[in-house]
C-alpha positions in Angstrom: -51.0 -2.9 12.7 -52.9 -1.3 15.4 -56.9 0.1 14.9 -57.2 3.6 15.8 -59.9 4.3 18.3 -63.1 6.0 16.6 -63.3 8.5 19.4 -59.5 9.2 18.7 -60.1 9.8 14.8 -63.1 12.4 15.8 -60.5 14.2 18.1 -58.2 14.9 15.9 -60.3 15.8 13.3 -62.2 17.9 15.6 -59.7 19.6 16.8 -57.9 20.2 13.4 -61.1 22.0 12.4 -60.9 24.2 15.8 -57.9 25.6 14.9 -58.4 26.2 11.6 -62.2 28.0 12.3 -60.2 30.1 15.0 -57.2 31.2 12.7 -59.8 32.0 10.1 -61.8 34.1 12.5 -58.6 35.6 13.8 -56.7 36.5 10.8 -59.4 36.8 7.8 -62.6 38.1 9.2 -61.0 40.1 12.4 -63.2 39.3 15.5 -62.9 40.8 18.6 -61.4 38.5 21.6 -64.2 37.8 23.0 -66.3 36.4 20.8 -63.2 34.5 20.0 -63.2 33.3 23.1 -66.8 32.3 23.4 -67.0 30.8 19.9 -63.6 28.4 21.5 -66.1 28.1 24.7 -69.2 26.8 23.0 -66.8 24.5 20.1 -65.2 22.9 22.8 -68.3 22.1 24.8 -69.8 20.8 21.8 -67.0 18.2 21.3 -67.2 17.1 24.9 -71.2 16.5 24.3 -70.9 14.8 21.0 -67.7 12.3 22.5 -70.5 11.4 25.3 -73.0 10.5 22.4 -70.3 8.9 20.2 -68.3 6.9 22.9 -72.0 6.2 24.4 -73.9 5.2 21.4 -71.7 4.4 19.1 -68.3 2.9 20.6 -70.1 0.8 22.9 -71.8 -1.4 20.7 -69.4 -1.4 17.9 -67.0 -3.3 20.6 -69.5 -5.5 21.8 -70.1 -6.6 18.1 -66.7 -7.2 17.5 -66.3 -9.1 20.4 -68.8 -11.1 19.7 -67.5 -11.5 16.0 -64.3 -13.0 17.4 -66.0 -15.1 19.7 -68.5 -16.5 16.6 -65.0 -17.0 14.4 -63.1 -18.9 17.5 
C-alpha cells in the first residue's frame, strides 16, 4: 500500500475546511461578496505560506530520516 504524502493530507484537509468556512459564511451568517472574497483571498494565501513552512521544515527532514532508516536497516 502506498504512503500518502504529508503535504497531500494537509491539502485536502485544508481545503475541506475552505469550503466548509465559505458555505457557512455564505448560507448561515450572510456576508456580502466581498468579504467573501477576501476572507477566500487571505485563506488561500495562508495555505500556500504554511505548505512552504511544512514542505520546508517538515517534509524535508522527515525524508532524509527515512532514507537514512532504510539505509541503517539494509
Amino acid at each position: 500500500m502506498k504512503r500518502i504524502n504529508l503535504l497531500t493530507k494537509y491539502s485536502i484537509c485544508f481545503f475541506t475546511l475552505l469550503l466548509v468556512l465559505l458555505i457557512f459564511l455564505l448560507k448561515v451568517i450572510d456576508v456580502s461578496n466581498e468579504s467573501l472574497l477576501a476572507s477566500a483571498i487571505s485563506l488561500i494565501l495562508a495555505y500556500v505560506f504554511s505548505a512552504i513552512f511544512i514542505y520546508k521544515e517538515v517534509n524535508s527532514p522527515l525524508r532524509k530520516i527515512f532514507n537514512l532508516s532504510g539505509k541503517l536497516k539494509a
